[in-house]
C-alpha positions in Angstrom: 19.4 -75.8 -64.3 22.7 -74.6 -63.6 21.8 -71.1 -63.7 23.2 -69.2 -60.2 20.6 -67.4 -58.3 21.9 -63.8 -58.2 18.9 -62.3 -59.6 18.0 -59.5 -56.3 19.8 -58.4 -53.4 18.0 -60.4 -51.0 19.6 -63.8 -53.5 22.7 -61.8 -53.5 23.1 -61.7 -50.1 22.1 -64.7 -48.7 24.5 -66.2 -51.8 27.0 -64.2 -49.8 26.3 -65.3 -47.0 26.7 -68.9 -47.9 30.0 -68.5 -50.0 31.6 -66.9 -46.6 30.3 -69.7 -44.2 31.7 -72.8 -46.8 33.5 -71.2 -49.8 30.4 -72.3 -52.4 30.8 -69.3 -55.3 27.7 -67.3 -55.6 27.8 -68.2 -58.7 27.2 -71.8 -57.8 24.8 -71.3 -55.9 21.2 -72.3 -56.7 17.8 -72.1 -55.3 16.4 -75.5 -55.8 19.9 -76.4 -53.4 19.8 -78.3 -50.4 22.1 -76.4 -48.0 23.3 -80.0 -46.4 23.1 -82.5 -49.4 24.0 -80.3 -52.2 26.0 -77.6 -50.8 27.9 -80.3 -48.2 27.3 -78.0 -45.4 28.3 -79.9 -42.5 26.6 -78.7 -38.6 29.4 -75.9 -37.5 28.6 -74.2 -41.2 25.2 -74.4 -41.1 24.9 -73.0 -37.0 27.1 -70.4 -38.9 24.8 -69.6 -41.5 21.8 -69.4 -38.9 24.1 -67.2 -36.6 24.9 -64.7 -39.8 20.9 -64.2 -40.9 20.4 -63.5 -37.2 22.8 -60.6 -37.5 20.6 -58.8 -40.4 17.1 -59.7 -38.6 16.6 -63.3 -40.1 15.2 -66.1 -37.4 14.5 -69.4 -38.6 12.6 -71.8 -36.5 14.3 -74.3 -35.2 11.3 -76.6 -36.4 12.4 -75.1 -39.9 16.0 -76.1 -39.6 16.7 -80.0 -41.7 18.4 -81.3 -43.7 15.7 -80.4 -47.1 16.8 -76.7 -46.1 16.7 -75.2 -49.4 18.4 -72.1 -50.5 15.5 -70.8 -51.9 14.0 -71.4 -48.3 16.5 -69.2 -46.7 15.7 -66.5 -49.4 11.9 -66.7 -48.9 12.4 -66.1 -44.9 15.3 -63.8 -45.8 13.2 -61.8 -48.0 10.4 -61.5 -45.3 12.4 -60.2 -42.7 15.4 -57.8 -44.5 13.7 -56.2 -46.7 11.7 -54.4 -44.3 15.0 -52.9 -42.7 17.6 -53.2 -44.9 19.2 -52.3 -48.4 21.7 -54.8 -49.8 24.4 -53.0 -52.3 27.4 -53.9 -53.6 31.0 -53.3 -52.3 34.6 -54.0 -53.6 35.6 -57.1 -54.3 36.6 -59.3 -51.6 40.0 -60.5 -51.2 38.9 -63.6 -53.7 38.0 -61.5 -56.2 34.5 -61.9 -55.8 31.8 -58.8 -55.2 31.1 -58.6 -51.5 27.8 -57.4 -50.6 26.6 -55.5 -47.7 23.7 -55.2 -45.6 23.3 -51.7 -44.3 20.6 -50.5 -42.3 17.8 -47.8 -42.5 18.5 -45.3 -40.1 15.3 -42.8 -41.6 
């Protein structure tokens, strides 16, 4: 299935997320995708990553953290812990040409 996975915000950002750590379109991007094996992430990009979901409320156990790491894994816990405190639209383009998409907090 080469389908890419922008289907709700919470895909959309964490797609994000992964085409600013490596490059990888969001459009590329898919949820059966290993981040290591399929999306060649090598240890820098990946403590990256880990360090980015932190930023919008998103811990993944270290326990959690191999190299089977799916996309849709990252979504599932991303989609547990954002949603509760976030809403994800889009912005302008990025300087690629590709929508950007920003987390922005509830302040209610």
């Amino acid at each position: 299935m080469s389908e890419s996975i922008i289907e709700n915000p919470v895909e959309s950002l964490v797609a994000n997320l992964i085409y600013q750590v490596n490059g990888v379109l969001p459009r590329d991007i898919k949820l059966q995708d290993s981040l290591v094996d399929d999306l060649l992430m090598d240890s820098v990009e990946l403590i990256d990553l880990l360090m980015r979901l932190e930023e919008v409320g998103v811990t993944i156990p270290e326990a959690e953290i191999h190299s089977k790491l799916t996309v849709g894994d990252i979504v599932q816990r991303t989609g547990q812990s954002v949603v509760k405190s976030f809403s994800v639209e889009s912005c302008p383009l990025d300087e690629r040409g590709n929508e950007a998409v920003v987390a922005k907090e509830h302040l209610n």
